[in-house]
C-alpha positions in Angstrom: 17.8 31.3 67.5 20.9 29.6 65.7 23.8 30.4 66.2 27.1 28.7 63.6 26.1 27.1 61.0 22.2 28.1 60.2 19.9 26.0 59.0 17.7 26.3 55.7 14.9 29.1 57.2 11.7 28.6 57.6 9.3 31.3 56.4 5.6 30.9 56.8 5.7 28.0 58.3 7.6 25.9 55.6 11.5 25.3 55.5 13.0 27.2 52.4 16.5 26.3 50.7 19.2 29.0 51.7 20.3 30.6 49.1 23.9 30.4 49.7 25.2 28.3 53.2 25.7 30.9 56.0 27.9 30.5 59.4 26.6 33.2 61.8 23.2 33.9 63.7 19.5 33.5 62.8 16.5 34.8 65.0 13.1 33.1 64.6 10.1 34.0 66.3 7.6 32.3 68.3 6.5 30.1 65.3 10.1 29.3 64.7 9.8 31.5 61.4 13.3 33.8 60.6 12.7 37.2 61.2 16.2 38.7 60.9 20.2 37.3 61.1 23.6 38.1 60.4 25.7 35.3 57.9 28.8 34.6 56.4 29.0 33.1 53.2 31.6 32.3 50.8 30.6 35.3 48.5 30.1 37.7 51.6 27.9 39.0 54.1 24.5 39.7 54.7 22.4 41.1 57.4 18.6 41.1 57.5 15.4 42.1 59.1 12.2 40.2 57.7 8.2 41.0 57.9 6.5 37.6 58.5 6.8 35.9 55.3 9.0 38.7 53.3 12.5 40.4 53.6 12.0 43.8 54.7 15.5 45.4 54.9 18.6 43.7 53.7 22.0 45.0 53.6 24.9 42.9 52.0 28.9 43.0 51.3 30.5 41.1 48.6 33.5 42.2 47.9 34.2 40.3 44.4 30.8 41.3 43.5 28.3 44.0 44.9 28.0 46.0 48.0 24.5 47.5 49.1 20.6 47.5 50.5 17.8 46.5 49.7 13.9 47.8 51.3 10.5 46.2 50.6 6.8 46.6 51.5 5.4 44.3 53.6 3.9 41.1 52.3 0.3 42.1 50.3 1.5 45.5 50.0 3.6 45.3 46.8 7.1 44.0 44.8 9.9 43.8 45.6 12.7 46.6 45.7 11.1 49.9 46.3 14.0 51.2 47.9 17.6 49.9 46.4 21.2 50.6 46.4 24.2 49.1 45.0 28.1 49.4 44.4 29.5 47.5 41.9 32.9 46.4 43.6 34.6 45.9 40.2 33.7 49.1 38.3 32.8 51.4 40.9 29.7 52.2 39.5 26.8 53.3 42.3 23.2 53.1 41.9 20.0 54.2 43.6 17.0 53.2 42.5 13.2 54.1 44.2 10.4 52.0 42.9 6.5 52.4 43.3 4.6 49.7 45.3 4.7 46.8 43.1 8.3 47.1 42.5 8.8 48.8 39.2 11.3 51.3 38.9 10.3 55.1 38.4 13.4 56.9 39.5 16.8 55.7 38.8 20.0 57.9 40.2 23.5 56.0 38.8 27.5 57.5 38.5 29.5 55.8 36.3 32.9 56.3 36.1 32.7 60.3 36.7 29.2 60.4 34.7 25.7 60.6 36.4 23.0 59.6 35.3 19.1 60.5 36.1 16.8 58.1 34.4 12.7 58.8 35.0 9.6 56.5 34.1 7.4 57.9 31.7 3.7 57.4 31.1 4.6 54.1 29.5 6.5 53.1 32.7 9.8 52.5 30.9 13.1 54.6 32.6 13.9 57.3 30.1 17.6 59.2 30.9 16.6 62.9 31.6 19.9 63.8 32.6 20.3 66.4 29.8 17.7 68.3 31.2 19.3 68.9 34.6 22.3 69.5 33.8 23.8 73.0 35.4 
């Protein structure tokens, strides 16, 4: 465990570059691997929960930039990012997006402004915007 300033993480056994310097708390298991913490960054906050070798749940707060969570599969069991969502702080816009195992998008629930939005993958796995069709 750290606690103030944390140290780069190490993940797997190897020492990784943070991605931005963090003052708050890191918990490492046994192995000394990170496996969840709570930081403060110049650009905002960040809590997380890891799988050995993987980010599994991440929730973050920036308030110049984006506000949100991300969830992910364990490591071997697909992408990144099958569960995301996001608040741009500038222009309000909100997003939701569910994924299938190796991280591709299939369904993609946004607002803009006072517009929603419903975007669906199609057989060619591209989003196509099928909000017409559910409109009331």
């Amino acid at each position: 465990m750290a606690i103030g300033e944390v140290p780069d993480p190490q993940v797997l056994g190897t020492v990784r570059k943070r991605i931005h310097a963090s003052t708050g708390i890191a918990f490492n298991d046994a192995g000394g691997d990170e496996r969840a913490g709570f930081g403060v960054t110049e650009n905002g906050v960040v809590l997380g929960m890891d799988y050995p070798g993987k980010e599994a749940l991440t929730l973050f707060a920036s308030p110049a930039g984006f506000t949100g969570m991300t969830v992910n599969l364990p490591p071997g069991k697909g992408g990144n990012e099958q569960l995301g969502m996001v608040l741009n702080n500038q222009t309000g816009t909100s997003v939701v997006k569910l994924a299938g195992p190796d991280g591709s998008e299939r369904i993609m629930f946004s607002v803009e402004s006072d517009r929603a939005k419903v975007r669906v993958a199609g057989s060619a796995g591209s989003l196509k915007d099928v909000t017409s069709v559910l409109q009331p």
